[in-house]
PABA-136068 format. One line per 8 residues: for each residue y, x, z of C-alpha. Coordinates in nm, 2 decimals. Last residue first. Layout:
BEGIN
Y/X/Z  ...;
//
This chain:
BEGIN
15.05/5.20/3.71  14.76/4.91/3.78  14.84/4.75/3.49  14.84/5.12/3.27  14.49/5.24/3.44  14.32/4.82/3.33  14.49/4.94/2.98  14.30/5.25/2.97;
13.98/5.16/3.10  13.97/4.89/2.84  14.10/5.14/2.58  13.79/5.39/2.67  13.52/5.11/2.66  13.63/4.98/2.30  13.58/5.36/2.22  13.24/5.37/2.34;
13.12/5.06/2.15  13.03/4.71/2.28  12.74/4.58/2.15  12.80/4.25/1.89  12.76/3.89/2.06  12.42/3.71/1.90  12.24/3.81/2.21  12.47/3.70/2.46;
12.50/3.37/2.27  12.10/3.31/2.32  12.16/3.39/2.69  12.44/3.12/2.76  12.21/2.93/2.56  11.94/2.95/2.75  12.14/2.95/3.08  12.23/2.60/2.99;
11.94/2.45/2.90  11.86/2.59/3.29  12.06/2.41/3.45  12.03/2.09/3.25  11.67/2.07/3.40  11.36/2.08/3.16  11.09/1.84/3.24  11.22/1.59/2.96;
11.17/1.83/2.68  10.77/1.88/2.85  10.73/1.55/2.87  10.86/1.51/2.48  10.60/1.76/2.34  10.31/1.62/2.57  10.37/1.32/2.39  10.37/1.46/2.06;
10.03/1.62/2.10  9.91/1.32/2.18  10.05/1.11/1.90  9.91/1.41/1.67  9.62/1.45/1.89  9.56/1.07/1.80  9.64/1.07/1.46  9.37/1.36/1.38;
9.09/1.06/1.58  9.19/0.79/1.39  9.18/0.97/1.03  8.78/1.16/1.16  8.69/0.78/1.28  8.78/0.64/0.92  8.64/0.95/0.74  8.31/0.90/0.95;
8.31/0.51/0.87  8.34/0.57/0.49  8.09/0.79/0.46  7.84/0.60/0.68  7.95/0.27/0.43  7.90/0.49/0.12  7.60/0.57/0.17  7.48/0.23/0.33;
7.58/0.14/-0.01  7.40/0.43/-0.23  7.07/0.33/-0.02  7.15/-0.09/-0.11  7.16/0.03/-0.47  6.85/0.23/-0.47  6.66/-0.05/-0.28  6.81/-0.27/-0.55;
6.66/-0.08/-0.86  6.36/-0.01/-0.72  6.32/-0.35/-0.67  6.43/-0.44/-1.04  6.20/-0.21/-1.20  5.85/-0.35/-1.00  5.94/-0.69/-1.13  6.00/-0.54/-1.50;
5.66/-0.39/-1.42  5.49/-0.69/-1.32  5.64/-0.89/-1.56  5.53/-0.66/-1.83  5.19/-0.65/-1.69  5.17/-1.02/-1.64  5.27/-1.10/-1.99  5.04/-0.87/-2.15;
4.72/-1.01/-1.93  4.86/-1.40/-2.04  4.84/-1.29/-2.41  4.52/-1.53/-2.46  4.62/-1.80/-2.25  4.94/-1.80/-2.45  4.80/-1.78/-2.80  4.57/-2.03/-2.72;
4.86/-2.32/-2.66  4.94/-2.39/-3.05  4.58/-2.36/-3.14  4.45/-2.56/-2.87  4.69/-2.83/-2.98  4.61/-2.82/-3.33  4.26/-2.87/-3.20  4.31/-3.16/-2.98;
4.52/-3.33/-3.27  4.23/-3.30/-3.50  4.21/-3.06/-3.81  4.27/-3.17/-4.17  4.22/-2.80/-4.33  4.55/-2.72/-4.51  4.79/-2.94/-4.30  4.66/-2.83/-4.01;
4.63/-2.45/-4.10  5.00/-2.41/-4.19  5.10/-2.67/-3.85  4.87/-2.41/-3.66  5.13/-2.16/-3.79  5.46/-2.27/-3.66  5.26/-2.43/-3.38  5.16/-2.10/-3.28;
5.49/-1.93/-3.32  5.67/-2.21/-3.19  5.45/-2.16/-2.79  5.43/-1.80/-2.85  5.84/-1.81/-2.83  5.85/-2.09/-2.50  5.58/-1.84/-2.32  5.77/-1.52/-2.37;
6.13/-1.69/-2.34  5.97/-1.84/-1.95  5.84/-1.49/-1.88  6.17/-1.34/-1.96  6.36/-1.62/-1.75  6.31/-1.47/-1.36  6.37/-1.12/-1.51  6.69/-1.19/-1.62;
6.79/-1.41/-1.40  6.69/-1.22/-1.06  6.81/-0.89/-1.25  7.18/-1.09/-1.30  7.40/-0.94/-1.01  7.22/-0.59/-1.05  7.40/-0.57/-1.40  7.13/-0.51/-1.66;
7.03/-0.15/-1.74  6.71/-0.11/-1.65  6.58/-0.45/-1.63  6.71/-0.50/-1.99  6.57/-0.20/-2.16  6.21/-0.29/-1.95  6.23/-0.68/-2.12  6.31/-0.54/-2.43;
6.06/-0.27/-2.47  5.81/-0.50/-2.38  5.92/-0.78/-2.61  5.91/-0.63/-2.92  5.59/-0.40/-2.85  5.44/-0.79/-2.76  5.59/-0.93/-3.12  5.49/-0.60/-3.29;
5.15/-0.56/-3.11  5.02/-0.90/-3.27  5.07/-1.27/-3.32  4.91/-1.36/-3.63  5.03/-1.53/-3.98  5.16/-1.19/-4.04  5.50/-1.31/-4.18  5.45/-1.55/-3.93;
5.43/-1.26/-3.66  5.71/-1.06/-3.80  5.95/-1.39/-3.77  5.81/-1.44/-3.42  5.85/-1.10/-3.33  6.24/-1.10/-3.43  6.32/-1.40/-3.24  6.15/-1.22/-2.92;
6.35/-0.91/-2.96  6.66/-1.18/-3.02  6.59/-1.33/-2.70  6.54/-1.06/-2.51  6.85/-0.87/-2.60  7.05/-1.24/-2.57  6.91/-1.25/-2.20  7.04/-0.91/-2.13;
7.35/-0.99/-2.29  7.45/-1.30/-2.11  7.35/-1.14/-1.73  7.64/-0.88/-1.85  7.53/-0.48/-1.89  7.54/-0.29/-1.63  7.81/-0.16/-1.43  7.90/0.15/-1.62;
8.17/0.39/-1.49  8.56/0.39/-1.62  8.71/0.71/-1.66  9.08/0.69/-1.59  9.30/0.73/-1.91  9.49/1.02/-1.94  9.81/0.98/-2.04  9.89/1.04/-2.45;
9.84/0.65/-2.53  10.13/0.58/-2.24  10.36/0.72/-2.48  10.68/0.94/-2.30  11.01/0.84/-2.41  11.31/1.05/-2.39  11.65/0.91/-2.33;
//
């Protein structure tokens, strides 16, 4: 009994749905983890941190599944502001305890570095806002696609089976229509045809034997 592998069939191609709600937020997250280590290293947040999280935040709207754009893009502003937020207390706590300043200014300095990205921010929501509409309009375009598509095969199926049942119909009326009579002479005239031609000689011993009966 032969035994055929099922790792030598071809496998179907499988397409790409986007990556999970999970991963796009982990993507940003981790671009966002990396510019706040780069930025203390620096002791200043600068265009790594927002390079970081620009490219991240585009990369995710991209290529996220369309079930988690809202999330995605709904919670990259709120990562943005919650990361400047420990980088500048990270490093106003390093100038706090060097200097001796007051609690306001600590606080300014943990909350300045927001006011003064804010223009970033906006542009990258802005765009990763501007990525996910395009996105959906394209997907609700392929849909109705493939809804008119779908429709027109299902109305050219239903309309083939009806001739078929149609032409059917008119099959078996026309059976029905036919007398016995004349079933009868058709194959009365379809054995005619198969029987073999009679020959001259076969015609000659006929005549003879109907001359010897009436002898």
């Amino acid at each position: 009994m032969s035994h055929v592998s099922s790792r030598n069939s071809p496998s179907p191609a499988a397409t790409f749905a986007g990556l999970p709600t999970g991963t796009g937020i982990g993507i940003i997250f981790a671009a966002l983890f990396t510019g706040v280590l780069l930025s203390l290293s620096t002791a200043a947040i600068g265009w790594p941190f927002l390079a970081l999280y620009a490219i991240a935040v585009i990369v995710v709207a991209t290529l996220v599944n369309p079930k988690g754009l809202f999330l995605n893009v709904a919670s990259a502003p709120l990562l943005f502001v919650a990361a400047v937020i420990v980088a500048g207390w990270v490093m106003s706590r390093a100038e706090i305890a060097a200097g001796g300043a007051s609690g306001k200014a600590a606080l300014l300095l943990v909350f300045y570095p927001v006011t003064e990205l804010f223009p970033v921010l906006f542009a990258v929501t802005a765009g990763s806002v501007l990525i996910a509409v395009v996105r959906i309009r394209l997907i609700k375009r392929h849909n109705a696609q493939l809804l008119r598509y779908e429709t027109a095969e299902r109305t050219r199926v239903q309309q083939s089976n009806r001739r078929t049942n149609s032409e059917g119909r008119r099959a078996r009326e026309r059976a029905k229509a036919v007398p016995v009579q004349e079933l009868l002479r058709r194959a009365d005239s379809e054995r005619n045809a198969k029987r073999p031609p009679r020959t001259g000689s076969s015609k000659i011993t006929d005549r003879l034997g109907e001359d010897l009966y009436k002898g």
